[in-house]
N, C-alpha and C positions, 0 to 999 in steps of 0.2 A: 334633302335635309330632314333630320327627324325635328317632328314638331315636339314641343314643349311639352310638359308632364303638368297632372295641376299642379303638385308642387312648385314647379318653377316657373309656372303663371302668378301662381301667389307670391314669391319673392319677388318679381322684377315688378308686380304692381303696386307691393310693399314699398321697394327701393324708391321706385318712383314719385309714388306720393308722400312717399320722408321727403325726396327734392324739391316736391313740386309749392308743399307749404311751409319751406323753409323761403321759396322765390315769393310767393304771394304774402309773408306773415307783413311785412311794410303795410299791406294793403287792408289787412286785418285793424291794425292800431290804427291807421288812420280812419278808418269806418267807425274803430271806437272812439278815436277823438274828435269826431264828428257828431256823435250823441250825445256825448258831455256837452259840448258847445250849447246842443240844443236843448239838453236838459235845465242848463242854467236859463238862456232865453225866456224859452216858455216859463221857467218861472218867474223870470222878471216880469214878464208879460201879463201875464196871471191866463194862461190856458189850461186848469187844469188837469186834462184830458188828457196831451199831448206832453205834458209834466210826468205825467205817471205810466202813459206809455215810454217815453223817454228813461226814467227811472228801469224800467222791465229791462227796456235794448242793454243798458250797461252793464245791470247784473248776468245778462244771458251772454255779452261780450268775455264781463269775467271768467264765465263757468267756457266760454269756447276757448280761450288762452290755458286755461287748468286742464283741460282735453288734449288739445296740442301738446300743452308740456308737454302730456303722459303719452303721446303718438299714438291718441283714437282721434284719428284723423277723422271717420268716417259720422263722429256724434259731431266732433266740430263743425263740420262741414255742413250738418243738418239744423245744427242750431242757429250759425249763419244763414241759413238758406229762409229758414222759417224765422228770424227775427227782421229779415229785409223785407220779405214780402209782408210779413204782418204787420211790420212800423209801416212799410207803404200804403195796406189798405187804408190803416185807422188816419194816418195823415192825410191822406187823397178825400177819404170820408168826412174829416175834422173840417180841415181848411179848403178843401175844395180840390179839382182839377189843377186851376190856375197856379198851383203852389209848385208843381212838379215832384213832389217826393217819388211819384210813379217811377222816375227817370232813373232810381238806385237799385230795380229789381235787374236791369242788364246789366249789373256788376257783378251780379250772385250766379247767372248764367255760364260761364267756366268754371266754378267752384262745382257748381252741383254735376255738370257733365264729367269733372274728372274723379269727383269725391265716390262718386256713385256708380260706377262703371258694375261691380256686379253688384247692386239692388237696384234693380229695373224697376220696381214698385215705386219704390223713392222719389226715384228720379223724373218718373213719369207724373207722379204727384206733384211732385215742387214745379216741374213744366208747365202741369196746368196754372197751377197758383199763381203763379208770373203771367199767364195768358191770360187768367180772368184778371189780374190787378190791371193791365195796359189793355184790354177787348174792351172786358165789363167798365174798366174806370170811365174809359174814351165813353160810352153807349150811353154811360149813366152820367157824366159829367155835369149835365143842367139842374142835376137833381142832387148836388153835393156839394158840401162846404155848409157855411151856416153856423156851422157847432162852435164857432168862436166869433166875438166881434174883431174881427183884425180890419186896418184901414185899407184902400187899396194900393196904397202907396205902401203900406208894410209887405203887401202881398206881393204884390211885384217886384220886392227886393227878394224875398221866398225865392219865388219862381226864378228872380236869375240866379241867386247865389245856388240854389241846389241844381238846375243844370248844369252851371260853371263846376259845383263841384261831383257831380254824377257821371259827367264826361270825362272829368281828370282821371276820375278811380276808372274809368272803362279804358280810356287809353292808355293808363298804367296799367291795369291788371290784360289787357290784350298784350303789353311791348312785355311782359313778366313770363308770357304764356310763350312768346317767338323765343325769346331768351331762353326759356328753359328748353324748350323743344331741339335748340339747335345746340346747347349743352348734351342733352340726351345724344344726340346724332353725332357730336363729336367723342362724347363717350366710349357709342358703338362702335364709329368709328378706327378709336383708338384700341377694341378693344380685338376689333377684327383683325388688323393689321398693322400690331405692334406688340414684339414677342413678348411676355409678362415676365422673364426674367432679364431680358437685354435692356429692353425699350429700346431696342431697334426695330426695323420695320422688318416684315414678315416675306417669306417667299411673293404669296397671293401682291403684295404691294409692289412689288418688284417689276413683276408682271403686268400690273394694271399702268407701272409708266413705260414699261416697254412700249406698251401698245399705245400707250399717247403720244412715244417719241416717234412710232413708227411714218407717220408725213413728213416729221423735219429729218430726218435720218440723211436724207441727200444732201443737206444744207449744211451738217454742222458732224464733226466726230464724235463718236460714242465711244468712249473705253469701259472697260470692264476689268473689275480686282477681283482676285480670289483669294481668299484667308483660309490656311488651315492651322492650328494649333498643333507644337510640333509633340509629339507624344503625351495628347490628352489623356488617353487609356491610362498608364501608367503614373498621373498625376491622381485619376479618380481612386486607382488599385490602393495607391502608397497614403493616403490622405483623407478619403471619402468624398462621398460628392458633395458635400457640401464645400469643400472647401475649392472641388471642382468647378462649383456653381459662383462661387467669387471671382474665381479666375476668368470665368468667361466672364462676368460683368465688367472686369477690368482690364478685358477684351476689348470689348465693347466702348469702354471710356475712353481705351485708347485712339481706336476707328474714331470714336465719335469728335474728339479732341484734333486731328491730322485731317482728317478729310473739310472739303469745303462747303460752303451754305448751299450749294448747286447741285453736289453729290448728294448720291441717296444710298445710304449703309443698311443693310440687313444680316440677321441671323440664317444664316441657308439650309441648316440643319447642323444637330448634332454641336461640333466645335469649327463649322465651316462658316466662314463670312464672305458675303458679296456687297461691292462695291458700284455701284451703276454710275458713270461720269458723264452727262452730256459735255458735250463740247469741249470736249478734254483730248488732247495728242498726244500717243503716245512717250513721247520724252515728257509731259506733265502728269501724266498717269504714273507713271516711273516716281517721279518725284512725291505725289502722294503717300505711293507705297512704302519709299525709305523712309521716309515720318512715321508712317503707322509702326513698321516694323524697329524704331529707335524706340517709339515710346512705349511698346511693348515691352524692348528687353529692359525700358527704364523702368515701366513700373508696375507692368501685369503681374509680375512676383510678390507684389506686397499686400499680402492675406495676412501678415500679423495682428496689425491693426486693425482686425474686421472679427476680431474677437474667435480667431479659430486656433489661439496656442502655439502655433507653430514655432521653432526655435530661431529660425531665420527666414528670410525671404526666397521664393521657389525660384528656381529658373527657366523662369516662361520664355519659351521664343516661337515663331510661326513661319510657313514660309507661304511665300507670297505671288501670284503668278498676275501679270499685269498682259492684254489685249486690247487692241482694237478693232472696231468691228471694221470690213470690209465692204466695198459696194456689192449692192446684192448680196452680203451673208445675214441671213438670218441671228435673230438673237442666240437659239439653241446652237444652232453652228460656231457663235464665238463662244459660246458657255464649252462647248465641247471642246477647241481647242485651249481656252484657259486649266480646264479640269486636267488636260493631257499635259500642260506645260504644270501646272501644278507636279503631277504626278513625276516630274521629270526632275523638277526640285528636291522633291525629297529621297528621291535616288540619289540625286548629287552631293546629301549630305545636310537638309532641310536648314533652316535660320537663314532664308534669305529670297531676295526679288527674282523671279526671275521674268522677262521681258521677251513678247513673239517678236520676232523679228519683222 
């Protein structure tokens, strides 16, 4: 496989991080509705300190939403990074250990490993910063707080309410991280093996469930459909491809519309479709195939509507070769004889099923 160019290292880490803080932005507003909270507090309170560190977090919240807007993800990312750890030192130092603010710098922790993938310098920075806020707070802990008279009954409600709420933003921003992660995967997924004009599934896909069906194969019948369009060539010659390329998606709507939730429809190349059917008999297989091949000549010709001018609707038809597999024949063995009884239909005069005996 050839590897990636930087170019296309930069766009798919671009892609990515437009995904990734579009999942996490919830996680954003609530960290800054969580500053407000406390900015009003401590002023009821009267800490000054912790007032006008408070005041800072919200203005720096501001300036990281006006970043995002504009998709500099990478300043956003920094200002978050350096406003958690810094409201944590100055709070840990203010009110003490016992309060827990420490408990907000493992929320910042997937922010900065994904924001900062290529600034190593950053990244490494912001890691220690989080390491000395939870090493150094823990080492120094007996030697901190003071800087406010708070009761210890105020404290202790500190310390539960910011664990209770340090743990939610952590197990939110981790279930945000599996979400996107497996969003991304099915992405790939779909993008591996699922043709970008059919959105039917791909050779490669086809193949990957042969080989999963290949244990139950004793158990249960496999048929197999072959689609060719009956004089695609002279549809592209007389029309252009593009109106080609409707055709085949209305191809495709059609397969996709007649076959059942169990069948797997692909594009096989070119204007040829394959049809994989576990557990299907050939008189059901049969039967598939005259649906596909009705709703074809019903409505594969209607490219009017699809904004290509035409003066009427084309007349598309395909012909259809239906198989099933044999004990002991391999997949390529029924593909072979499908392709040959294809080949024998459109001798015969193509628009229609024809069925191995």
């Amino acid at each position: 496989m050839t590897s990636l160019s930087d170019d296309d290292r930069a766009q798919v880490l671009y892609e990515a991080t437009v995904q990734y803080w579009q999942h996490i932005l919830t996680i954003v507003r609530f960290a800054f509705s969580i500053h407000v909270v406390l900015l009003v507090l401590f002023l009821f309170i009267q800490v000054p300190v912790m007032f006008l560190g408070n005041a800072v977090s919200v203005l720096v919240y501001v300036w990281c939403f006006r970043e995002i807007k504009r998709k500099r993800f990478q300043l956003a990312g920094l200002l978050m990074g350096i406003e958690i750890v810094g409201h944590a030192m100055l709070a840990t130092w203010v009110l003490g250990w016992e309060s827990n603010f420490f408990l907000f710098v493992f929320c910042v922790v997937p922010v900065v490993a994904f924001s900062f993938q290529r600034a190593r310098a950053r990244r490494v920075c912001l890691n220690l910063a989080i390491m000395l806020v939870v090493v150094g707070g823990f080492a120094g802990r007996r030697h901190m707080g003071g800087g406010a008279q708070i009761s210890p009954q105020l404290m202790d409600t500190f310390g539960v309410l910011n664990a209770l709420a340090a743990t939610a933003l952590l197990l939110r921003s981790a279930a945000l991280s599996v979400s996107f992660s497996l969003q991304m995967q099915m992405s790939l997924f779909q993008t591996a093996h699922c043709d970008s004009l059919t959105n039917l599934y791909t050779r490669r896909r086809i193949m990957q469930r042969v080989r999963q069906l290949g244990a139950q194969r004793h158990q249960q019948e496999v048929s197999v459909l072959m689609l060719d369009i009956d004089h695609f060539k002279l549809i592209n010659d007389a029309h252009g491809h593009d109106v080609g390329d409707v055709v085949l998606q209305r191809v495709a709507q059609a397969i996709t519309a007649s076959v059942r939730t169990t069948d797997m429809a692909a594009r096989w190349g070119g204007e040829e479709f394959l049809v994989l059917m576990p557990g299907t008999s050939t008189a059901d297989a049969q039967g598939v195939a005259e649906r596909v091949l009705a709703c074809i000549r019903a409505d594969a010709g209607e490219v009017t509507e699809m904004g290509e001018g035409l003066a009427q609707p084309l007349q598309v038809t395909a012909t259809l070769a239906v198989a099933t597999m044999q004990p002991g024949e391999t997949f390529r063995e029924a593909l072979s004889r499908v392709d040959h009884l294809l080949y024998e239909g459109k001798r015969a005069g193509r628009d229609r099923v024809m069925v191995a005996a």
